[in-house]
C-alpha positions in Angstrom: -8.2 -12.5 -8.3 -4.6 -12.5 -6.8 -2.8 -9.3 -5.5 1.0 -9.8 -5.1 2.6 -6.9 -2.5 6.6 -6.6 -2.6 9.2 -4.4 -1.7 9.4 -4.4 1.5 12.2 -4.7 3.6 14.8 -3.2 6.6 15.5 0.6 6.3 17.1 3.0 8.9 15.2 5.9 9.6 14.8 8.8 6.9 15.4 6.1 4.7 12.7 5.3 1.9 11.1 2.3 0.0 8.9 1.8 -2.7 6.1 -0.8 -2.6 4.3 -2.5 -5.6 1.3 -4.6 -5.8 0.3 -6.2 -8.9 -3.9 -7.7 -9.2 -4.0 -10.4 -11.4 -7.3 -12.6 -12.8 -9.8 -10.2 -12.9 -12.1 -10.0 -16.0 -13.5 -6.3 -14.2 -12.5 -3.0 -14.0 -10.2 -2.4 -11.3 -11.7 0.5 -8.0 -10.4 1.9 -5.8 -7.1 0.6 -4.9 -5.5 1.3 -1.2 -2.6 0.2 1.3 -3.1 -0.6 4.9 -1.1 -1.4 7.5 -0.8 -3.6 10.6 2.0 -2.9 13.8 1.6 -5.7 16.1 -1.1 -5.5 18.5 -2.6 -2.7 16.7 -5.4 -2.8 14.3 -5.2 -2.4 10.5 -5.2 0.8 9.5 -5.4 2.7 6.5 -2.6 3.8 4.9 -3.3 5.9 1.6 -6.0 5.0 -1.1 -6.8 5.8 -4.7 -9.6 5.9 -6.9 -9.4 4.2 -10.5 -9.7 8.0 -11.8 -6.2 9.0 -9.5 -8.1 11.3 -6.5 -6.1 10.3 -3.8 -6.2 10.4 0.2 -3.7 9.6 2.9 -3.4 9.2 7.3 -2.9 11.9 8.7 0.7 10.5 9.6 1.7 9.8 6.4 0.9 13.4 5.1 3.6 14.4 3.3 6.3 11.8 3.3 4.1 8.9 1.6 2.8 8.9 -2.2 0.3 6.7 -3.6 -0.1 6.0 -7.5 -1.2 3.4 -9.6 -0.9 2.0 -13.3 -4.3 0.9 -14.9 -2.6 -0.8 -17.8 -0.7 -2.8 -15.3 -3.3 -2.8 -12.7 -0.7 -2.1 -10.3 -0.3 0.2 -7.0 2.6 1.6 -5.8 3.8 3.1 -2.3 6.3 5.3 -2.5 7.5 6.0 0.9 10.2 8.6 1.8 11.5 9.6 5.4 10.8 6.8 7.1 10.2 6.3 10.8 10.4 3.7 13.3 6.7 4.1 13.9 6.2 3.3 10.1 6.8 -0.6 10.8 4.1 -2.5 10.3 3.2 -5.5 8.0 1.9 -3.3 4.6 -1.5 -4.7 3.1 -2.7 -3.9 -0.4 -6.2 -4.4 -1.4 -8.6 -3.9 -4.4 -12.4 -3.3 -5.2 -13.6 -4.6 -7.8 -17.3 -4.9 -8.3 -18.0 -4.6 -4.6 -15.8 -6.5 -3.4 -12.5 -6.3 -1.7 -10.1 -8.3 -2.4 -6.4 -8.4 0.0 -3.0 -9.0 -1.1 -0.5 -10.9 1.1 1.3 -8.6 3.3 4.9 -7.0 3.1 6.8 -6.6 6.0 8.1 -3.1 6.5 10.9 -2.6 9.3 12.3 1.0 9.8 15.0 0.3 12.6 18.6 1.9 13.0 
């Protein structure tokens, strides 16, 4: 199984960006699907997950200005994130669970910087 993250980028703040993440080679049914993220020195942290059925749940400091959706058919996530802030920048992990087990896509860097 391969997850394949892109769309990051450089945005000034209150900008916005939209992230994708594809999961390929799985013969199972896709879970829960989520996006994490990584400053440096800091520890991964979740981001915003959602279940195969669409139930949805988000940080605290994302609240609000992030969206999280997916498209079974596609088996694809999506970040949809709207006034960004400097503190948003962080290298942006998706992952996947399928069957009990997680699977991690490759990272996209995210740099919200004036």
């Amino acid at each position: 199984v391969q997850l394949q993250a892109s769309g990051g980028g450089l945005v000034q703040p209150g900008g916005s960006l939209r992230l994708s993440c594809a999961a390929s080679g799985s013969r199972f049914s896709i879970g829960a699907m989520a996006w994490y993220r990584q400053a440096p020195g800091k520890p991964r942290e979740l981001v915003a997950a959602i279940t195969s059925g669409g139930s949805t749940n988000y940080a605290d400091s994302v609240k609000g200005r992030f969206t999280i959706s997916r498209d079974n058919a596609k088996n694809t996530v999506y970040l949809q994130m709207n006034s960004l802030k400097p503190e948003d920048t962080a290298v942006y992990y998706c992952s996947a669970d399928i069957i009990g087990y997680t699977y991690w896509g490759q990272g996209t860097q995210v740099t919200v910087s004036s």
